[in-house]
N, C-alpha and C positions, 0 to 999 in steps of 0.2 A: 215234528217240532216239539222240543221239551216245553211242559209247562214252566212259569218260573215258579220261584220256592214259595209264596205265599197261598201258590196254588196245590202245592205237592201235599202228598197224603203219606210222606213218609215217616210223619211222625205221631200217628192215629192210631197207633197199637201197642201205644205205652202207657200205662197205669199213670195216674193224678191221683193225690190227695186230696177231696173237694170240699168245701160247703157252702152248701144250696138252702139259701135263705128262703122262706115261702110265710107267708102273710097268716095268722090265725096257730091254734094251738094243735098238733097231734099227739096223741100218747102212743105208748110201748106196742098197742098192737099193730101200727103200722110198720112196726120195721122190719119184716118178713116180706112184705108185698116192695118196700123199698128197696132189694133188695140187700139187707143187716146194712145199712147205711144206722151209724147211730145218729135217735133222736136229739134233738136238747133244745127245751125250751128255754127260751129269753125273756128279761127282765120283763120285756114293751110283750109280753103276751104272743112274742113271734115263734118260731120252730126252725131250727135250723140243720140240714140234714148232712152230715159229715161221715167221711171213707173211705177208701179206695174206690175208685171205678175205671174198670178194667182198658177200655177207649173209649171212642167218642162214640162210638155205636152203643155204648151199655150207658153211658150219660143223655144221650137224647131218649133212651128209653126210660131214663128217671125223668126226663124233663115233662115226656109225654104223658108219664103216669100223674104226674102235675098236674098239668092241662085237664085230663081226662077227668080228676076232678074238683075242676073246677076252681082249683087254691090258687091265690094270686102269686107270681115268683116276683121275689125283691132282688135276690142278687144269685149269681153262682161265680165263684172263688176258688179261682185251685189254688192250694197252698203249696210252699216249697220248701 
């Protein structure tokens, strides 16, 4: 039985342009461990991380490196 298309994974291996809005400020030396996601702080003191990311598999691995520490996420945005 096919799944239906909300379920299908055939479109999981196409690059997005993102940005991944996260609470508080980082500087320049994180964007190596992001990875080259560029930085850019915001007016309100926020950090907003923008790029290509390759699928959903390289996006949940930015998500997690979030998580891991500890930075609160506001939003993530693919641009078009």
């Amino acid at each position: 039985m096919p799944y239906p298309k909300c379920m299908s994974n055939e479109n999981t291996n196409t690059q997005s342009d993102y940005h991944i809005k996260i609470r508080g400020s980082l500087d320049a030396r994180w964007q190596n461990w992001f990875d080259d996601l560029t930085i850019t702080l915001t007016d309100d003191g926020d950090t907003i991380l923008s790029g290509v990311i390759v699928d959903q598999a390289a996006l949940h691995g930015v998500l997690k490196k979030i998580s891991n520490l500890g930075l609160t996420l506001i939003s993530v945005n693919p641009q078009s």
